[in-house]
C-alpha positions in Angstrom: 84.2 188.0 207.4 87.5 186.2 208.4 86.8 182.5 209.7 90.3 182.3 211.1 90.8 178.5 209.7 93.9 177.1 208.4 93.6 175.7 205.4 95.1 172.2 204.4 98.1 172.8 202.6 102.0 172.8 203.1 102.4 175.8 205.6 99.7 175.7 208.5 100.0 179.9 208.8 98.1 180.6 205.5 94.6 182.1 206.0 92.1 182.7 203.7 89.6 185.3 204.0 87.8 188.1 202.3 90.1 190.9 201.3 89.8 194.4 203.2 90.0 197.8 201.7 93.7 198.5 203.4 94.9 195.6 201.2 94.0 196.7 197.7 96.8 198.1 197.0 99.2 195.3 198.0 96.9 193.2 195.4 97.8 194.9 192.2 101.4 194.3 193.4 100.7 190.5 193.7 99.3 190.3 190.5 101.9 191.9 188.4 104.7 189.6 190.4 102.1 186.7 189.6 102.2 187.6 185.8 106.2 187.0 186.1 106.0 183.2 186.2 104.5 183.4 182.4 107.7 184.9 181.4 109.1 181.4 180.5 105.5 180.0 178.7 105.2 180.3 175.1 102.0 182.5 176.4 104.5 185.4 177.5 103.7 187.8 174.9 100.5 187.6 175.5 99.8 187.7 178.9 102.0 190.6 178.6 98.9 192.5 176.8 96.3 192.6 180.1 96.6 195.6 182.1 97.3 194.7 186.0 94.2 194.8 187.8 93.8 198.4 189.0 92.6 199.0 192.2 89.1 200.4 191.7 88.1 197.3 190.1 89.7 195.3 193.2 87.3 197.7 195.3 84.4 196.8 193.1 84.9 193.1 193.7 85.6 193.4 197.2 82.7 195.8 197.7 80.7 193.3 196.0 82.4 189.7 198.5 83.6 189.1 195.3 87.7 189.2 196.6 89.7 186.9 198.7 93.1 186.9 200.3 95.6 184.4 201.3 97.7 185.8 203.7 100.7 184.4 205.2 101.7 184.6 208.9 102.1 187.7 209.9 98.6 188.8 208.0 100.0 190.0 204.8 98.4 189.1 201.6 99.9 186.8 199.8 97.5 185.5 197.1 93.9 186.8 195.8 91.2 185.3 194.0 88.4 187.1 192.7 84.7 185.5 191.2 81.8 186.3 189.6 78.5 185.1 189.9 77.1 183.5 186.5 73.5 182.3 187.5 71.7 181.3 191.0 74.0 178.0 190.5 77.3 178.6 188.8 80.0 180.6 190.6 83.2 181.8 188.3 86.5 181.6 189.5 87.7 184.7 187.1 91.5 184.4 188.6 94.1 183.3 191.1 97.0 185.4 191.7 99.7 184.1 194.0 102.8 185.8 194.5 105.8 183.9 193.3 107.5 183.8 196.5 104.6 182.1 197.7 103.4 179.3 195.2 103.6 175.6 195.3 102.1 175.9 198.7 98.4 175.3 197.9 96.7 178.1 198.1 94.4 177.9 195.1 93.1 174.8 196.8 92.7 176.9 199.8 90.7 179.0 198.0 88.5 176.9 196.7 87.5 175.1 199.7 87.0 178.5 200.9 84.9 179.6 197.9 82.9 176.3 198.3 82.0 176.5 202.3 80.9 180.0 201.9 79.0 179.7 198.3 77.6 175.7 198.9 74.8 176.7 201.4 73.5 179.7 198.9 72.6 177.1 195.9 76.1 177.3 194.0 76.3 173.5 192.4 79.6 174.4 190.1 82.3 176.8 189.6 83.5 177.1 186.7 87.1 178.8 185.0 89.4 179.4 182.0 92.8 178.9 181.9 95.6 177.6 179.8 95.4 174.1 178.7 99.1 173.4 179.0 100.7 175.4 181.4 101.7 173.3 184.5 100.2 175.5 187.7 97.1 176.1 185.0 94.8 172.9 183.8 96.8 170.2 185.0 96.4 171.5 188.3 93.0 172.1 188.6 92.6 168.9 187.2 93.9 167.2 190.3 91.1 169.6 192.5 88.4 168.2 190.6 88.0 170.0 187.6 86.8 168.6 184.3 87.3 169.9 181.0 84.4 171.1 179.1 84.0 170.9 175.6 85.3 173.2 173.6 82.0 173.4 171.5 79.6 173.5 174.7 82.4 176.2 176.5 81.9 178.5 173.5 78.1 178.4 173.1 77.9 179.5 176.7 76.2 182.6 177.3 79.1 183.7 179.8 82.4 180.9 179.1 81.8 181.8 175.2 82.5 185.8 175.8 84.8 185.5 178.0 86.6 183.0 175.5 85.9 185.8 172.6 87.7 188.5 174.8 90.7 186.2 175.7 91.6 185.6 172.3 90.9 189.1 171.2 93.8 189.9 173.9 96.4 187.7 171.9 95.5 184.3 173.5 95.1 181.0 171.4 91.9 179.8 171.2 93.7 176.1 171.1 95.3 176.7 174.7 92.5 178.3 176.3 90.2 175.5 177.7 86.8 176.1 180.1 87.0 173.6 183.3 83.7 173.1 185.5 83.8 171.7 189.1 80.6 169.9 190.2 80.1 170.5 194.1 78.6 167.5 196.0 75.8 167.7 198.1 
């Protein structure tokens, strides 16, 4: 299901598309590279304590259009996002992983406009996230895509934000640098 459009960003040969099978591997790679750049947050240690996604849950999502890929020019992946869908209207962006070599070149954004063309036209009105409140590439950023912050009170009472919260902190994370963000999409 590859569109073959560039997305807007710094470097015009970044595609985004749905992840294939052949690629799964290369994904679990790009996500424990991805997990370097925490190494100098105070949130080392405990990013440390998630497993690396393992490939037969990469196949679930992609199995399910669940996965996408950035890849760079010659069609390797570079990035992946994976999501989850919450109700008929609320799409979760469950994580970006972009490999070091290749950040600060927009691809989240690229995956978001991806996410929103494809989802927009089946009744998704928001996609929502966690992420740390104060790590640069984290909250600020998706602040400048749009992204509000939700309060923490309404983030924890929901039925699918609140558990995933839960589990976070059960892995080591502080409940004070977690925050839930929402996206509204326009009509």
């Amino acid at each position: 299901m590859t569109d073959g459009r560039v997305i807007e960003g710094r470097d015009p040969t970044y595609r985004i598309r749905q992840a294939r099978p052949d690629e799964l591997h290369l994904l679990a790679e790009i996500d424990i590279a991805a997990d370097r750049r925490f190494d100098a947050t105070l949130h080392a240690a405990a990013v440390a304590t998630y497993a690396p996604v393992q490939v037969d849950d990469l196949a679930a999502m992609q199995d399910a259009w669940r996965l996408w890929v950035a890849t760079d020019g010659d069609g390797a992946p570079v990035a992946f996002a994976h999501t989850h869908t919450d109700s008929d209207t609320v799409l979760h962006l469950a994580q970006v992983s972009v490999h070091p070599d290749h950040a600060g070149h927009r691809l989240t954004d690229g995956f978001l406009k991806a996410l929103i063309r494809y989802h927009q036209g089946r009744g998704i009105a928001e996609i929502t996230l966690t992420t740390f409140r104060d790590v640069p590439w984290n909250a600020p950023y998706y602040a400048r895509l749009g992204f509000a912050e939700i309060p923490d009170a309404e983030a924890d009472a929901d039925p699918h934000l609140g558990p995933r919260l839960v589990d976070q902190v059960a892995h080591g994370l502080p409940r004070e640098s977690r925050v839930a963000m929402r996206l509204v999409l326009g009509r």
